[in-house]
C-alpha positions in Angstrom: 154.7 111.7 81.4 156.6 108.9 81.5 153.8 106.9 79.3 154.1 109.2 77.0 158.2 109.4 76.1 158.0 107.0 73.0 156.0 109.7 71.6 158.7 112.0 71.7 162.0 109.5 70.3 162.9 108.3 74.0 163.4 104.4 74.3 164.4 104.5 78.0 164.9 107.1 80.9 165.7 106.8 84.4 163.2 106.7 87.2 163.2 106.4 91.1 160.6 104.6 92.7 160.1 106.3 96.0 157.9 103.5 97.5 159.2 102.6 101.0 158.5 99.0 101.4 157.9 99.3 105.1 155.2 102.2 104.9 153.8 100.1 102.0 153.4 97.4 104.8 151.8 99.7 107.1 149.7 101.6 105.0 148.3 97.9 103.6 147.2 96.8 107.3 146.0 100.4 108.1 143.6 100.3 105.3 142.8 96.9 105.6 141.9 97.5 109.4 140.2 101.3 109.2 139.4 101.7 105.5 137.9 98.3 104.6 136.9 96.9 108.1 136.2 99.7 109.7 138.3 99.0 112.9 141.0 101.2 114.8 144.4 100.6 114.3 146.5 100.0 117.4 149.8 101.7 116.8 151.6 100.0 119.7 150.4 96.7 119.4 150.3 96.5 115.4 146.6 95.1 115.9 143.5 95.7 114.7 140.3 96.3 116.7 137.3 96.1 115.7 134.6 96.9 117.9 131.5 94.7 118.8 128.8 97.5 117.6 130.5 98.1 114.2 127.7 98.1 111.3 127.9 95.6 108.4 130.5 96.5 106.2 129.2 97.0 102.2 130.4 93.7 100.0 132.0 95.9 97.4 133.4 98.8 99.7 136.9 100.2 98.6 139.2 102.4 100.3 142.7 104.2 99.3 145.8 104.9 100.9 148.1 107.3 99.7 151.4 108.3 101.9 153.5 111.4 100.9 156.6 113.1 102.4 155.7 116.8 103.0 159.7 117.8 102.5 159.9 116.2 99.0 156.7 114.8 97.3 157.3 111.2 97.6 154.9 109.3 97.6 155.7 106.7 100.3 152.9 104.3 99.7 149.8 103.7 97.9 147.6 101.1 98.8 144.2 100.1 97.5 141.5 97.6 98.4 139.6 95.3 98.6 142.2 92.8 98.2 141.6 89.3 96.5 140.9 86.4 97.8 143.4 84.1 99.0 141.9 80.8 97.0 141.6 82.9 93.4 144.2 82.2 90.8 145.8 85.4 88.9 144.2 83.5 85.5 140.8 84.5 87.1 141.7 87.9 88.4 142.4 89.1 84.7 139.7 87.5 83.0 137.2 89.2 85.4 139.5 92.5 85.0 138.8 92.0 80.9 135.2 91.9 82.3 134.5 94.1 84.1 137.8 96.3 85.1 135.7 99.0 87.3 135.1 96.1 89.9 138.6 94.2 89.1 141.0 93.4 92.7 143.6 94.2 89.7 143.0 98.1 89.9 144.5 100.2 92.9 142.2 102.8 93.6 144.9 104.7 95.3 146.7 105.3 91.5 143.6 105.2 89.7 139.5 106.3 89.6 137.3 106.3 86.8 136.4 109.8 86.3 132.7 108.7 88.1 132.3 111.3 91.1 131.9 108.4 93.4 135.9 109.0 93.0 136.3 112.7 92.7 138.7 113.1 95.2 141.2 111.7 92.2 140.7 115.2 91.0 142.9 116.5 93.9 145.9 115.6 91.6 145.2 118.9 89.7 146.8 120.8 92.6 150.4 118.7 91.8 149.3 119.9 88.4 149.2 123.4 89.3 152.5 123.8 91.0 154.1 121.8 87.3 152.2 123.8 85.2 153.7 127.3 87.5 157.2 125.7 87.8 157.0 125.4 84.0 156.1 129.0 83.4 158.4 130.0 85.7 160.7 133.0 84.9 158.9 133.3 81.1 156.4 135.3 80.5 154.5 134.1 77.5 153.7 131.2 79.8 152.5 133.2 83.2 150.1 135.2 80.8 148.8 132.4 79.2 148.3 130.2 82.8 146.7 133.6 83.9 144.4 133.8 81.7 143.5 133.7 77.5 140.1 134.6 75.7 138.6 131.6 74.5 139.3 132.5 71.0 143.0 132.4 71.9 143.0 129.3 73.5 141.1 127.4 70.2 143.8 129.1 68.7 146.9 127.3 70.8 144.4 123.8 70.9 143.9 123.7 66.7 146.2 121.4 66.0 146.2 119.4 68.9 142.4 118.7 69.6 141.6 120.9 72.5 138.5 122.8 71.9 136.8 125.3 74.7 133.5 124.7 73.6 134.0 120.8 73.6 133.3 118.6 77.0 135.9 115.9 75.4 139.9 116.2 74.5 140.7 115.6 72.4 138.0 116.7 69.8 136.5 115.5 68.1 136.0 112.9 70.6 137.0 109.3 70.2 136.9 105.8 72.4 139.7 107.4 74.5 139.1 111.2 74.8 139.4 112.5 78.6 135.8 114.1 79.8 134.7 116.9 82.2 132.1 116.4 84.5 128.9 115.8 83.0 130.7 116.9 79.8 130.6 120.4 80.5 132.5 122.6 78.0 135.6 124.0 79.4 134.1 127.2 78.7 131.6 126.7 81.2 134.9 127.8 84.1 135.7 131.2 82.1 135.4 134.0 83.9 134.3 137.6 82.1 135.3 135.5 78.8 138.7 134.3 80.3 140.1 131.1 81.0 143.2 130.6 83.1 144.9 128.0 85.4 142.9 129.8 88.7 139.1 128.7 86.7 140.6 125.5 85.3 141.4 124.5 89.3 138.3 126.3 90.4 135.9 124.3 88.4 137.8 121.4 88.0 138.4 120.8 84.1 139.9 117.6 83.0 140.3 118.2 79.9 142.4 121.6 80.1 144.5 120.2 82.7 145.5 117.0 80.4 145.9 119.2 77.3 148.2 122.1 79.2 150.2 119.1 81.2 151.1 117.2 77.6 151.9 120.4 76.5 154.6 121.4 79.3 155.8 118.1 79.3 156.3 118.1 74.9 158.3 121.4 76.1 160.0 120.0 78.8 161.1 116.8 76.9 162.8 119.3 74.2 164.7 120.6 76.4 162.5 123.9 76.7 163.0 124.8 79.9 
């Protein structure tokens, strides 16, 4: 959302950055230790131990981090890996990230995945989603009908003049070098129920490219001041 301000006449806003430094310290060892070495971490002792009978470990695994606080949403800590290497210079980290960005050290996996279903569990998001997307329609009810569900005539409708299409596996459509994709490029359609299409099939079956056109809608709303 915040990527997407200048869009709508902002030149600044105000932003907290919840990141805790010290659980950004832990969370890196932790995932260095169990995620990419495949140790135990030793709470008590701040150590990793890695036992004698542990299998190779892959050359190009990766592992992700993410900490939130249940009482608020924060997100504590994010941290992604591998890490690079100690002798490589930050010249050679971007020209390999120009490259080949899917294998850059640049990228933390814990912010970001490539849509591939090696990453799917990026897709979990779509819950945080859901609760905006409810909190939005909360108290109006043009909104809870339409999150409840919509023909798919009615939802071309609403998508005309902004690209989303039901029938189309891209947003938004017609697709370009940076349209958002479902699975396999399955039509949205393919999650209606009976004809219908609502927030419950969208989480259901997992539909990138409802979720990204309904979140830049609330958020062109919110931004107004629609509340």
């Amino acid at each position: 959302m915040l990527g997407r301000l200048g869009a709508h006449g902002y030149s600044h806003a105000a932003a907290t950055l919840s990141i805790d430094t010290q659980w950004q310290a832990a969370a890196d060892q932790v995932l260095d230790c169990v995620g990419l070495r495949q140790g135990e971490w030793n709470a008590a002792t701040r150590e990793c131990v890695v036992s004698d009978n542990a299998g190779s470990i892959p050359e190009r695994r990766i592992a992700s981090l993410v900490v939130v606080d249940a009482e608020n949403g924060d997100i504590l800590a994010a941290a992604g890996g591998p890490h690079a290497p100690a002798d490589v210079t930050p010249a050679d980290l971007i020209a390999f990230d120009r490259f080949n960005p899917g294998a850059s050290r640049l990228r933390v996996h814990a912010w970001q995945h490539d849509g591939g279903k090696r990453y799917s569990p990026g897709s979990t998001f779509k819950l945080v989603d859901a609760l905006g997307l409810e909190h939005w329609a909360a108290g109006r009810p043009e909104r809870l009908a339409q999150l409840a569900s919509r023909t798919l005539e009615e939802w071309n409708a609403l998508g005309k003049s902004s690209g989303f299409v039901a029938q189309a596996g891209c947003y938004p459509h017609p697709c370009s070098p940076h349209w958002i994709s479902n699975f396999e490029g399955k039509p949205a359609s393919n999650a209606a129920r009976n004809g219908r299409l609502g927030l419950a099939e969208a989480l259901e079956n997992s539909v990138n490219t409802w979720f990204a056109w309904m979140v830049e809608r609330s958020d062109a709303t919110a931004l107004e001041g629609d509340n």
